[in-house]
CHARMM-style PDB file with segment names, atoms N, HN, CA, C and O in Angstrom:
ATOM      1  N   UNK     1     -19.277 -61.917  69.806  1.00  0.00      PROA
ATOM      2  CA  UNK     1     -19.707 -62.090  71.174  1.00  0.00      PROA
ATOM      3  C   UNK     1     -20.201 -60.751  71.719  1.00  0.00      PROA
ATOM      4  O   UNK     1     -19.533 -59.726  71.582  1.00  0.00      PROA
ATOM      5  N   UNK     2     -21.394 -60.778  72.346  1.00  0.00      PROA
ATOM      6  HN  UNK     2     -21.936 -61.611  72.457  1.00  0.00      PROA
ATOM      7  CA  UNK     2     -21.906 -59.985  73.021  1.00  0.00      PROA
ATOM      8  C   UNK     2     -20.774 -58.509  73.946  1.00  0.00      PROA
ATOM      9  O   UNK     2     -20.497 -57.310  73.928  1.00  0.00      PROA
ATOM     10  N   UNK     3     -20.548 -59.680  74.560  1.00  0.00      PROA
ATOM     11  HN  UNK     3     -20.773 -60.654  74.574  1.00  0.00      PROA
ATOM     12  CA  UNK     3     -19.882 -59.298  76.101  1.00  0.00      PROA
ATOM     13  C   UNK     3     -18.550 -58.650  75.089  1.00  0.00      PROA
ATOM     14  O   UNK     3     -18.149 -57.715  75.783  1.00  0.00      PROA
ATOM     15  N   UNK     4     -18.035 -58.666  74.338  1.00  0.00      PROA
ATOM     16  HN  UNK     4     -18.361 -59.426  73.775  1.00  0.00      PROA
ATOM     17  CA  UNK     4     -16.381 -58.209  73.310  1.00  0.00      PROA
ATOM     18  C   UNK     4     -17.321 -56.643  72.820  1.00  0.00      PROA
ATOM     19  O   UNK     4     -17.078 -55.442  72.930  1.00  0.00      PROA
ATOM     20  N   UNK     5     -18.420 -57.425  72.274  1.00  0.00      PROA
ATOM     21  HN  UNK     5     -18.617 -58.402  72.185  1.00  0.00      PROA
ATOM     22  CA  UNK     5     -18.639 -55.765  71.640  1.00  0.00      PROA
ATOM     23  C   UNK     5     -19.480 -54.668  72.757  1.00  0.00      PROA
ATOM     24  O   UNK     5     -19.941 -53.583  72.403  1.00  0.00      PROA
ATOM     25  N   UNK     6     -19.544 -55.142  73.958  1.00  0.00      PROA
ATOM     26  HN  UNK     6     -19.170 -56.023  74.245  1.00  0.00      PROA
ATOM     27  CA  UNK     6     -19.926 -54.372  74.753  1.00  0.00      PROA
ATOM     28  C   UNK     6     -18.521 -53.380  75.349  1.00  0.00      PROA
ATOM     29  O   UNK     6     -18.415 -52.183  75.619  1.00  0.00      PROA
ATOM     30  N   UNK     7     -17.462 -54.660  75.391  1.00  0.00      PROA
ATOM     31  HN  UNK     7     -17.548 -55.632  75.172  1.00  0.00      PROA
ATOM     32  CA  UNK     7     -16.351 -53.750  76.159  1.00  0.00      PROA
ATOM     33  C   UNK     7     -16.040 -52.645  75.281  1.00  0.00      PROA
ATOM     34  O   UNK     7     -15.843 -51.523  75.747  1.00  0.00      PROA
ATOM     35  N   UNK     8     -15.963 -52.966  73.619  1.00  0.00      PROA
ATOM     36  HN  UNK     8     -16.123 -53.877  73.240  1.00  0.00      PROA
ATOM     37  CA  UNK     8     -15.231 -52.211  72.794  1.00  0.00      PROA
ATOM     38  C   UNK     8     -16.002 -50.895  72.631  1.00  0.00      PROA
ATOM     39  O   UNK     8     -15.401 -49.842  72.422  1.00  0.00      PROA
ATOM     40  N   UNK     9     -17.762 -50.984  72.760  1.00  0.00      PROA
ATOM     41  HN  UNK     9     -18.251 -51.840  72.931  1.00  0.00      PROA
ATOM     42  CA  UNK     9     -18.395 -50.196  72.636  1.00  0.00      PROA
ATOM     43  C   UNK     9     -18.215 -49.064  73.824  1.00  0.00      PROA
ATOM     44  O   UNK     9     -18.247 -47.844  73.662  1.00  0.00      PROA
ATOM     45  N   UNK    10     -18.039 -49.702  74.923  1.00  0.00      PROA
ATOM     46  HN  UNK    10     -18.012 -50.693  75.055  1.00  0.00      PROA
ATOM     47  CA  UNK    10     -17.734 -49.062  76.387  1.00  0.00      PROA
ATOM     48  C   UNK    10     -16.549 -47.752  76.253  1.00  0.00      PROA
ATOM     49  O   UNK    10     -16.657 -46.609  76.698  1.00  0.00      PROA
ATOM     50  N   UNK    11     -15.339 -48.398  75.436  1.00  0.00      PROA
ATOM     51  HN  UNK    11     -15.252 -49.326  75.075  1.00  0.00      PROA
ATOM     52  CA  UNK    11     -14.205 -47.904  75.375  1.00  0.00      PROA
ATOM     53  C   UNK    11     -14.181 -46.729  74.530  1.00  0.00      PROA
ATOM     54  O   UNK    11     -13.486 -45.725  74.687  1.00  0.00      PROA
ATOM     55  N   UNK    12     -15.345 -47.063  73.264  1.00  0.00      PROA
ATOM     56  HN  UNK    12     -15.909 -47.879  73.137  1.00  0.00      PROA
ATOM     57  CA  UNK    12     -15.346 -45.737  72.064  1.00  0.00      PROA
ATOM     58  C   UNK    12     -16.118 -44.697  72.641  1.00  0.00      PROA
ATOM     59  O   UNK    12     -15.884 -43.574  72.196  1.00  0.00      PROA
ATOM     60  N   UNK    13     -17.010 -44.803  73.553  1.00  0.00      PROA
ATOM     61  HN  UNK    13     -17.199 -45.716  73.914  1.00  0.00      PROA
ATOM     62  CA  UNK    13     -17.466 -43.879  74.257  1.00  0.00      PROA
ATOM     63  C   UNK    13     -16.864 -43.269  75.325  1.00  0.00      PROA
ATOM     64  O   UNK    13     -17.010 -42.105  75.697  1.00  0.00      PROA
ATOM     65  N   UNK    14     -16.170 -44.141  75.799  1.00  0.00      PROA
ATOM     66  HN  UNK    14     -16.051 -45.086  75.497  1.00  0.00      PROA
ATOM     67  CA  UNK    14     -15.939 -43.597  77.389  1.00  0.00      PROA
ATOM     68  C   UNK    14     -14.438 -42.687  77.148  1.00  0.00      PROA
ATOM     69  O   UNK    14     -14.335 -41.466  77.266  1.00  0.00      PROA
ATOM     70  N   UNK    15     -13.664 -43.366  76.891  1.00  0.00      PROA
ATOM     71  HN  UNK    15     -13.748 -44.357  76.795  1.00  0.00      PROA
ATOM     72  CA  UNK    15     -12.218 -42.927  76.325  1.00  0.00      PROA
ATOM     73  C   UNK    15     -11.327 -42.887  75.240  1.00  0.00      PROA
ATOM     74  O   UNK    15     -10.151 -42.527  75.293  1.00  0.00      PROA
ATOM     75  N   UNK    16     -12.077 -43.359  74.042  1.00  0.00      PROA
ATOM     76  HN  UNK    16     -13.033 -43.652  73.999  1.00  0.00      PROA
ATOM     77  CA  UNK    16     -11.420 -42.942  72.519  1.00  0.00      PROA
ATOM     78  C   UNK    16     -11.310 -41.469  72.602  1.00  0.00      PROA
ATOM     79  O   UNK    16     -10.233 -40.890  72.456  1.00  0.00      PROA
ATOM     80  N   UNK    17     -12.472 -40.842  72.847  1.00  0.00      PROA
ATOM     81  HN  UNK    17     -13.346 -41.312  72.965  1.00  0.00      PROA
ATOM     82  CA  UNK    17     -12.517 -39.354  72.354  1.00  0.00      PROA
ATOM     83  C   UNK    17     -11.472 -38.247  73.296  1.00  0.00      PROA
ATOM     84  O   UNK    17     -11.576 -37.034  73.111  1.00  0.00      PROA
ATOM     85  N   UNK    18     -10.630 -38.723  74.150  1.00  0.00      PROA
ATOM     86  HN  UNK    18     -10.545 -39.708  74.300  1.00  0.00      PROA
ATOM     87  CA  UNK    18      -9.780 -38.375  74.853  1.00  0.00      PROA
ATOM     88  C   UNK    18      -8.197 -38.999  74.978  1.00  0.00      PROA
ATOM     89  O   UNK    18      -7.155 -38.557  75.462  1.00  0.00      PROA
ATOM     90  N   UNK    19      -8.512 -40.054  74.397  1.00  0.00      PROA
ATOM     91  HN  UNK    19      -9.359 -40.413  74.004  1.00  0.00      PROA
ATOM     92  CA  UNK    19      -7.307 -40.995  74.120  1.00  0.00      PROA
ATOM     93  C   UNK    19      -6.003 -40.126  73.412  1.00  0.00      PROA
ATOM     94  O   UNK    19      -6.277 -39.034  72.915  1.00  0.00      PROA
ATOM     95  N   UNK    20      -4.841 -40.527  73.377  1.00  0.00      PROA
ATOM     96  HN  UNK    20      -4.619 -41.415  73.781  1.00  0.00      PROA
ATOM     97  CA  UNK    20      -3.840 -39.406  72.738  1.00  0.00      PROA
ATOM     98  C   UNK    20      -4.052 -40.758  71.255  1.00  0.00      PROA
ATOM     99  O   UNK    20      -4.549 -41.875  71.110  1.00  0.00      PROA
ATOM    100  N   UNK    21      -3.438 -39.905  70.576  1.00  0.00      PROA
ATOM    101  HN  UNK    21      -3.035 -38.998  70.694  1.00  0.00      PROA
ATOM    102  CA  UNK    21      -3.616 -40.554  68.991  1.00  0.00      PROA
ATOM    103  C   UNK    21      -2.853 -41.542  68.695  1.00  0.00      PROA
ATOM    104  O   UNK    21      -2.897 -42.090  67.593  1.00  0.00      PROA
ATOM    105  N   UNK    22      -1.892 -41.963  69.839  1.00  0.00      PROA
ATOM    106  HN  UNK    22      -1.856 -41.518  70.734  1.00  0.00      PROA
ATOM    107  CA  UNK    22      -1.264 -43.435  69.302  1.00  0.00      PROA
ATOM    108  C   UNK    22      -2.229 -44.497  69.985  1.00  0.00      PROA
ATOM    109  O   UNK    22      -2.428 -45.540  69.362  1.00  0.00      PROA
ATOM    110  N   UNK    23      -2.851 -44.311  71.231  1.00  0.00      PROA
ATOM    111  HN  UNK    23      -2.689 -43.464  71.737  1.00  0.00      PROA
ATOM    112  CA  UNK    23      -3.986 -45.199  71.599  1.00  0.00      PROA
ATOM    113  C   UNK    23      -5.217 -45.342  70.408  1.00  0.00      PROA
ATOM    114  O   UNK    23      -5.830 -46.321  69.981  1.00  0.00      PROA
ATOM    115  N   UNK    24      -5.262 -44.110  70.137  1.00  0.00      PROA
ATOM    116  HN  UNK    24      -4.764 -43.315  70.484  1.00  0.00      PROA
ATOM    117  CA  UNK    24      -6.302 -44.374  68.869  1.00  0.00      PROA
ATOM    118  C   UNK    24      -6.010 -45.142  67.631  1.00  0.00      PROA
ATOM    119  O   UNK    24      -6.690 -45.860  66.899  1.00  0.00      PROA
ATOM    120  N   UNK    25      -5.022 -44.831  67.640  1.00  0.00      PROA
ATOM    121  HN  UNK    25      -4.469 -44.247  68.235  1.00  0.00      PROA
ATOM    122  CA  UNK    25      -4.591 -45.720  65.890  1.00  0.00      PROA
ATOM    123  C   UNK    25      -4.576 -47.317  66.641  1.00  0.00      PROA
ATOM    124  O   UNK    25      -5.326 -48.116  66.081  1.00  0.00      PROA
ATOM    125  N   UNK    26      -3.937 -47.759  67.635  1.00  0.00      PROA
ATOM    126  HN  UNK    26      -3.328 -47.109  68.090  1.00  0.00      PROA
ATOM    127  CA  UNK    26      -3.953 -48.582  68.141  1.00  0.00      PROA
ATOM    128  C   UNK    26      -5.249 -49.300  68.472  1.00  0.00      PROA
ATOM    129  O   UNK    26      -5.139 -50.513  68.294  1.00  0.00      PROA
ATOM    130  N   UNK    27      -6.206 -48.991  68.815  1.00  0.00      PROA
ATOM    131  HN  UNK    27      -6.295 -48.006  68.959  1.00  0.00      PROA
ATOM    132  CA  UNK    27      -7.726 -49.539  69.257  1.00  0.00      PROA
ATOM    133  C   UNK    27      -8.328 -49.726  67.491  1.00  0.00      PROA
ATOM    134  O   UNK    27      -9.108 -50.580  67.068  1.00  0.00      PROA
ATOM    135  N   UNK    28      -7.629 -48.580  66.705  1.00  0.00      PROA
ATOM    136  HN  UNK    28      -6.996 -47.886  67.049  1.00  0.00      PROA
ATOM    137  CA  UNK    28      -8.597 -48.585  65.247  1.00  0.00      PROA
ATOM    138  C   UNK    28      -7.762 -50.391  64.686  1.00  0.00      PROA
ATOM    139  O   UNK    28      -8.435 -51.344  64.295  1.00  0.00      PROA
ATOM    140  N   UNK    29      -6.041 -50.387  64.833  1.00  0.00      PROA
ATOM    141  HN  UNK    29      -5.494 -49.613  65.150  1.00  0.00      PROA
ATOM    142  CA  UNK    29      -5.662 -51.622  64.444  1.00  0.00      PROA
ATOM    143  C   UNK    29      -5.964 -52.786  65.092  1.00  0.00      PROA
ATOM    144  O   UNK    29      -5.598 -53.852  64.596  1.00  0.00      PROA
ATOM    145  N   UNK    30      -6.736 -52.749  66.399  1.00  0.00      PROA
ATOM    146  HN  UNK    30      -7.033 -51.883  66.802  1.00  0.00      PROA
ATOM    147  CA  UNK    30      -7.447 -53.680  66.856  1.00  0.00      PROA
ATOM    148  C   UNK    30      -8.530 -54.622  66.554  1.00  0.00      PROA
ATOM    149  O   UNK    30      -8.741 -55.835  66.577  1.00  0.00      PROA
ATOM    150  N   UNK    31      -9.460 -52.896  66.095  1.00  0.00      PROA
ATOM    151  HN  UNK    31      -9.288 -51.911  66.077  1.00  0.00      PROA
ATOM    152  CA  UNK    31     -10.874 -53.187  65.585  1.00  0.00      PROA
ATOM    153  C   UNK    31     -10.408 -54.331  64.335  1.00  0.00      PROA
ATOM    154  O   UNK    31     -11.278 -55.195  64.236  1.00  0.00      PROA
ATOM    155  N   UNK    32      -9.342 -54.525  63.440  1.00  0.00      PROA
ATOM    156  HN  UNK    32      -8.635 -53.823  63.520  1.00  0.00      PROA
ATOM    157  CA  UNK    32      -9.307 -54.663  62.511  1.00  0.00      PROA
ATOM    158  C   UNK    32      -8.741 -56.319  62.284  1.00  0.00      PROA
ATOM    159  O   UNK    32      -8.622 -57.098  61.339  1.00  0.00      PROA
ATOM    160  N   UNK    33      -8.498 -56.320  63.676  1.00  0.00      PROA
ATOM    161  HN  UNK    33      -8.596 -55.687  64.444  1.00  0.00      PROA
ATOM    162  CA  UNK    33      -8.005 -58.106  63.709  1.00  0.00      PROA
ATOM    163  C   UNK    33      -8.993 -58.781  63.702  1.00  0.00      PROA
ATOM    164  O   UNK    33     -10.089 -58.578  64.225  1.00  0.00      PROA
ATOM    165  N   UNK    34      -8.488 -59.913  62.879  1.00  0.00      PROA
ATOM    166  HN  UNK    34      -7.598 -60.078  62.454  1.00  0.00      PROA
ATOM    167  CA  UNK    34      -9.896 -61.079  62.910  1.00  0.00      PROA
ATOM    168  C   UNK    34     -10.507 -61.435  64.586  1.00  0.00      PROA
ATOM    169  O   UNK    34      -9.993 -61.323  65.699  1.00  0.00      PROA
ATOM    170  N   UNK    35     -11.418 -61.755  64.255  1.00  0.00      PROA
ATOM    171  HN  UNK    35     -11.835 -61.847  63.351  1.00  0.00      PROA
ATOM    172  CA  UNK    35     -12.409 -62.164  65.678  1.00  0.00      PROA
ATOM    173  C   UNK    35     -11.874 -63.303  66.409  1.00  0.00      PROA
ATOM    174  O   UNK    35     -12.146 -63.284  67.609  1.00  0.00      PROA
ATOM    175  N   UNK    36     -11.314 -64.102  66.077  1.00  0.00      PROA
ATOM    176  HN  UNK    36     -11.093 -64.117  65.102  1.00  0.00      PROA
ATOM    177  CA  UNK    36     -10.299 -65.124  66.767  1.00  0.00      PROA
ATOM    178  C   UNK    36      -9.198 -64.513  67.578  1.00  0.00      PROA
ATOM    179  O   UNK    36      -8.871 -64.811  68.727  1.00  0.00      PROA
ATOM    180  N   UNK    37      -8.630 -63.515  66.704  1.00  0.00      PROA
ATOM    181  HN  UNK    37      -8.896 -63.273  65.771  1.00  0.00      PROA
ATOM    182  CA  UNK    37      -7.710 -62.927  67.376  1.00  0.00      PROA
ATOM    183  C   UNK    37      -7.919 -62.113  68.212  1.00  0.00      PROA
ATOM    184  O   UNK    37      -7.082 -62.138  69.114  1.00  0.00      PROA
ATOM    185  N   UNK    38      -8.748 -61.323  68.321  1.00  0.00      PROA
ATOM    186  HN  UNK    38      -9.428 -61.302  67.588  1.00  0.00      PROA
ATOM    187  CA  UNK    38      -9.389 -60.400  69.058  1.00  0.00      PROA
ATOM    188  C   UNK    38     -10.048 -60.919  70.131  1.00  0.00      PROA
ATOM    189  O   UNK    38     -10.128 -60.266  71.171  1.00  0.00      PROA
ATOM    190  N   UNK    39     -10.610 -62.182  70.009  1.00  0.00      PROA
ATOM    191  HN  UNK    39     -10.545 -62.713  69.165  1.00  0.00      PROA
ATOM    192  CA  UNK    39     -11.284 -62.638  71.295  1.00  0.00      PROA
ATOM    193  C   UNK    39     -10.385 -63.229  72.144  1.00  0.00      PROA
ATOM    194  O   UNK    39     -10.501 -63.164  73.368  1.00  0.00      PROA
ATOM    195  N   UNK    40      -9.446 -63.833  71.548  1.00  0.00      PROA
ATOM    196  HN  UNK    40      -9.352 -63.886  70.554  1.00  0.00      PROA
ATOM    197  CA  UNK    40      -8.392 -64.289  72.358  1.00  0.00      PROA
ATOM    198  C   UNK    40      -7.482 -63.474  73.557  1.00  0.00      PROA
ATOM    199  O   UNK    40      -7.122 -63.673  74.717  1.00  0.00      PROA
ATOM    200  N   UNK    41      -7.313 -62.105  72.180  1.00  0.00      PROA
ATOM    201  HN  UNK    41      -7.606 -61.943  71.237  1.00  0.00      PROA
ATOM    202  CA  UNK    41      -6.485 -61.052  73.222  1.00  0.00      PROA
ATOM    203  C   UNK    41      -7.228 -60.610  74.407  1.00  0.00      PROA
ATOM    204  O   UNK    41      -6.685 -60.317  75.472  1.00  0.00      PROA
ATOM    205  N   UNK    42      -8.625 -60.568  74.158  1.00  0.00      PROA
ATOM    206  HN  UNK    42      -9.066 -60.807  73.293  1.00  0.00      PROA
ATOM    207  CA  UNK    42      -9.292 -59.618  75.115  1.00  0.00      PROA
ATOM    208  C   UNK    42      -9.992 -60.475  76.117  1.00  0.00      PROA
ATOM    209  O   UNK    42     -10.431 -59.945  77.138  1.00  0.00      PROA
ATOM    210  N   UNK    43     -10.135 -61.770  75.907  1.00  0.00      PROA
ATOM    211  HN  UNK    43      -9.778 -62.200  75.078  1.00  0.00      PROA
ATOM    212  CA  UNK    43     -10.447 -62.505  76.739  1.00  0.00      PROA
ATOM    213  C   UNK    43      -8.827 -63.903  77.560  1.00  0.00      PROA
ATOM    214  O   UNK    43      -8.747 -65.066  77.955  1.00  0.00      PROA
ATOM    215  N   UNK    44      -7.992 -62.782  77.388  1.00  0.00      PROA
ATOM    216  HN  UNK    44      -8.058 -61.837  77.067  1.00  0.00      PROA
ATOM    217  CA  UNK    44      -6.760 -63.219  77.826  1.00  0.00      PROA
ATOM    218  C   UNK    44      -5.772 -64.401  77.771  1.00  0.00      PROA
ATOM    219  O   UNK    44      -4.717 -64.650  78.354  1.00  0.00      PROA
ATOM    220  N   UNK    45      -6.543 -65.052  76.816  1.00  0.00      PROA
ATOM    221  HN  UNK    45      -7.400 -64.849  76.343  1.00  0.00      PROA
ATOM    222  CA  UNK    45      -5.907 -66.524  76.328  1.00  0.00      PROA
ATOM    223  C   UNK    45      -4.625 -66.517  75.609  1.00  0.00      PROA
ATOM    224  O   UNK    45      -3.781 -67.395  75.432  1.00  0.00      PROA
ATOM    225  N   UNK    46      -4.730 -64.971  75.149  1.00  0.00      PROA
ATOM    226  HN  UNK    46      -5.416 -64.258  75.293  1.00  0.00      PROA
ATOM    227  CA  UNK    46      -3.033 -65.230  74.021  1.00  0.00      PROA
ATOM    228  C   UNK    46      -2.964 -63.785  74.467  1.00  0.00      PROA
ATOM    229  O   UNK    46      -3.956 -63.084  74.269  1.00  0.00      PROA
ATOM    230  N   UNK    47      -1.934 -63.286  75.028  1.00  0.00      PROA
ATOM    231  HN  UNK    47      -1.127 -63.855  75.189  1.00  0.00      PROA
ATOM    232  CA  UNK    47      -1.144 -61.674  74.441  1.00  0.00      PROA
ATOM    233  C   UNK    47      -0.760 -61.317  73.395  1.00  0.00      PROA
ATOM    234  O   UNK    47      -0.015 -62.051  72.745  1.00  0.00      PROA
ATOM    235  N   UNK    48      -1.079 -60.327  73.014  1.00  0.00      PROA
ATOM    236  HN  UNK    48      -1.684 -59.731  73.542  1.00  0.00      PROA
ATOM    237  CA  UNK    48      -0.808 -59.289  71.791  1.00  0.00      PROA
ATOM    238  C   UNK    48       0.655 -59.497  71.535  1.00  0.00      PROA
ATOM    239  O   UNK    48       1.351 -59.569  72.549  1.00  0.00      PROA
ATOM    240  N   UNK    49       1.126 -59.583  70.627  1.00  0.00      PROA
ATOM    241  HN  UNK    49       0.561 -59.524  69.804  1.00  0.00      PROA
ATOM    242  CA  UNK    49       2.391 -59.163  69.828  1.00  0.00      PROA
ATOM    243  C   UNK    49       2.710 -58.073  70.238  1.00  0.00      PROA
ATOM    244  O   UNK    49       3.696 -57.962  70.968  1.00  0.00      PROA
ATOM    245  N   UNK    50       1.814 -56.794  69.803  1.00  0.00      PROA
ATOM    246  HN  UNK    50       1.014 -56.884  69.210  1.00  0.00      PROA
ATOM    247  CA  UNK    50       2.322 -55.800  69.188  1.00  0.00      PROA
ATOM    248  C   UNK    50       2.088 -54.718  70.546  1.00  0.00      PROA
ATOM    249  O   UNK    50       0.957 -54.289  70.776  1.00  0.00      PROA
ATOM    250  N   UNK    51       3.087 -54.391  71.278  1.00  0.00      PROA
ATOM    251  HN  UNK    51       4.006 -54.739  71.091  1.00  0.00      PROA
ATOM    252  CA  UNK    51       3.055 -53.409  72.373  1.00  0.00      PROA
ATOM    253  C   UNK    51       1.853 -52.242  72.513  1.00  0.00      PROA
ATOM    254  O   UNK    51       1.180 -51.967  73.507  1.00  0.00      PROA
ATOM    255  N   UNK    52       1.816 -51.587  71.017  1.00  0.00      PROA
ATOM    256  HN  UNK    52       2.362 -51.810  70.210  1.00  0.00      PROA
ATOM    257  CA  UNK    52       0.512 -51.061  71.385  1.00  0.00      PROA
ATOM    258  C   UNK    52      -0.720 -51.303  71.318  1.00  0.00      PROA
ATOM    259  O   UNK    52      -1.593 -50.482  71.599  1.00  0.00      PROA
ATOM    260  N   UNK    53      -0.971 -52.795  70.827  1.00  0.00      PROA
ATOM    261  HN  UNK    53      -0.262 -53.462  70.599  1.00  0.00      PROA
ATOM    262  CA  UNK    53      -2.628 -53.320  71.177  1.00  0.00      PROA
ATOM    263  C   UNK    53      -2.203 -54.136  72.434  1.00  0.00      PROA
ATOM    264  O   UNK    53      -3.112 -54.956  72.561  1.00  0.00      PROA
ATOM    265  N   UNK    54      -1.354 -54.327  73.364  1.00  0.00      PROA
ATOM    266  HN  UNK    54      -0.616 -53.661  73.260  1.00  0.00      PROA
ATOM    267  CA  UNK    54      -0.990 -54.913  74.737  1.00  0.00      PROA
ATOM    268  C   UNK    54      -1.798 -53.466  75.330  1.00  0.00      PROA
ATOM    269  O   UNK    54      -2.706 -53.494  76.161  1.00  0.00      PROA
ATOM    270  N   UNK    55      -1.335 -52.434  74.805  1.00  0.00      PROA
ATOM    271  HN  UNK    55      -0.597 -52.411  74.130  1.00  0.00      PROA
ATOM    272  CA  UNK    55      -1.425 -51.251  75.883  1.00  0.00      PROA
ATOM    273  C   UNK    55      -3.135 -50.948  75.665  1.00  0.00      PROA
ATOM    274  O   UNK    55      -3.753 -50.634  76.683  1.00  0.00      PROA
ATOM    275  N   UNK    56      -3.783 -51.026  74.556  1.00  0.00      PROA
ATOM    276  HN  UNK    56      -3.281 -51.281  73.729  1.00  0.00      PROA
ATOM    277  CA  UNK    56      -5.332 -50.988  74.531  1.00  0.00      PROA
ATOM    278  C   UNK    56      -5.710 -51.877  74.992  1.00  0.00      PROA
ATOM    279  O   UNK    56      -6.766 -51.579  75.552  1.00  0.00      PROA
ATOM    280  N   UNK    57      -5.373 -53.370  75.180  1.00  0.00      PROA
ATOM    281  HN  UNK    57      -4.515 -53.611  74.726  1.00  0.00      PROA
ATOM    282  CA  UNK    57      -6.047 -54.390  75.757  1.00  0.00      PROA
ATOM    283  C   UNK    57      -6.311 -54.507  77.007  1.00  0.00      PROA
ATOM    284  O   UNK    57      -7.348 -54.991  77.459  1.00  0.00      PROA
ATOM    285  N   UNK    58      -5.043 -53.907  77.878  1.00  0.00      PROA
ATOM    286  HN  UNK    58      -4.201 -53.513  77.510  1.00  0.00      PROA
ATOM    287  CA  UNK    58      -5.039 -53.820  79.166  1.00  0.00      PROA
ATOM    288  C   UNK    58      -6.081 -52.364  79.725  1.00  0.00      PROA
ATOM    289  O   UNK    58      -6.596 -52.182  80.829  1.00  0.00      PROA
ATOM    290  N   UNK    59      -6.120 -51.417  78.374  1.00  0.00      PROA
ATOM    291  HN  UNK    59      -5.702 -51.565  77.478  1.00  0.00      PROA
ATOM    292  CA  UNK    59      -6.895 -50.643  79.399  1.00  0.00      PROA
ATOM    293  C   UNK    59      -8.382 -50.913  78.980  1.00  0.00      PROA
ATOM    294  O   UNK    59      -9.302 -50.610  79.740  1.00  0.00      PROA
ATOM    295  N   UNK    60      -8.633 -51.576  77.568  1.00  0.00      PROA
ATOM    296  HN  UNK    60      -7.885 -51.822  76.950  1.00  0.00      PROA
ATOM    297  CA  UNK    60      -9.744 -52.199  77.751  1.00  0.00      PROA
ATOM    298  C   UNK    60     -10.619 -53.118  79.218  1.00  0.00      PROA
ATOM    299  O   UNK    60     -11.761 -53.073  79.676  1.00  0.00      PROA
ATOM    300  N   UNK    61      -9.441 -53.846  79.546  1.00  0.00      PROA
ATOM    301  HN  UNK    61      -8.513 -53.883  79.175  1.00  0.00      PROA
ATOM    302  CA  UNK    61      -9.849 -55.026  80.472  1.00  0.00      PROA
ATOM    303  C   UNK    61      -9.826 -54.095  81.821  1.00  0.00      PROA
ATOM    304  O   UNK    61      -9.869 -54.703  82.891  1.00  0.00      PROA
ATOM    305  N   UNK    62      -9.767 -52.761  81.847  1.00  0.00      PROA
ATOM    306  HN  UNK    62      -9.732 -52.268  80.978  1.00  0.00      PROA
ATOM    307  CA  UNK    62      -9.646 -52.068  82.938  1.00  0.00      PROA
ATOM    308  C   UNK    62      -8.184 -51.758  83.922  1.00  0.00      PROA
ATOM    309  O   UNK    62      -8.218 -51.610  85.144  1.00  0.00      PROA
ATOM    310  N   UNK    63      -7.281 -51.720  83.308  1.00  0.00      PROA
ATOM    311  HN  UNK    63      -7.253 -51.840  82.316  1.00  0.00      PROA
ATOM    312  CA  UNK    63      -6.122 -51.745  83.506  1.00  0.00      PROA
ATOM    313  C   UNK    63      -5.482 -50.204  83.544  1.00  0.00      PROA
ATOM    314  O   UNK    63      -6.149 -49.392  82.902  1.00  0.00      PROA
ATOM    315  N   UNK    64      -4.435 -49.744  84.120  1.00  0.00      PROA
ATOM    316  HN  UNK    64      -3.893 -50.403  84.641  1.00  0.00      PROA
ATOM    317  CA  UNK    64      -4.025 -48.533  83.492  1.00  0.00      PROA
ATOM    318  C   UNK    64      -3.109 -48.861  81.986  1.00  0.00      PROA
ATOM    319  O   UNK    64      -2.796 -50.049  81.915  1.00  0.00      PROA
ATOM    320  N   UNK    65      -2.793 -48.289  81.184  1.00  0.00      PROA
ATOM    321  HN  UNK    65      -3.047 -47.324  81.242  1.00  0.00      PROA
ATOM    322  CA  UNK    65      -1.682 -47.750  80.334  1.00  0.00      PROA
ATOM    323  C   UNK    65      -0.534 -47.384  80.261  1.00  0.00      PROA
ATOM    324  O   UNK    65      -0.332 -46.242  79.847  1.00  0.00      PROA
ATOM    325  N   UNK    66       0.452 -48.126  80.591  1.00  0.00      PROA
ATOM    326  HN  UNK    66       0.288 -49.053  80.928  1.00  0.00      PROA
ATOM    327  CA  UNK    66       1.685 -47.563  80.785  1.00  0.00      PROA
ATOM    328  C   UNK    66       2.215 -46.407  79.388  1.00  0.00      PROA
ATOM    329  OT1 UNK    66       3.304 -45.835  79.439  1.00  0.00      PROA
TER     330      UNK     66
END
């Protein structure tokens, strides 16, 4: 989907390169979920399992980071 790889693209530019390195490993184990899963998380239909793709998802969707 368009609109998924725009946010993700948004995010590697805007704040990967400043991110502390557990957000990073976290966004890289993101990239890496199937597209079902990934569209789901980010288009809010299912929450993440795993606390730290909760914490990239939310600041994907514009959220802060706890």
């Amino acid at each position: 989907m368009r609109e998924l790889d725009e946010l993700l693209l948004r995010f590697l530019e805007r704040q990967y390169p400043g991110a502390p390195d557990a957000d990073k490993r976290a966004f890289e184990a993101l990239l890496e979920l199937p597209d079902p899963e990934l569209a789901a998380y980010l288009l809010q239909s299912r929450p993440p399992e795993s606390d730290d793709i909760a914490r990239i998802v939310r600041r994907l969707q514009g959220g802060s980071a706890p």
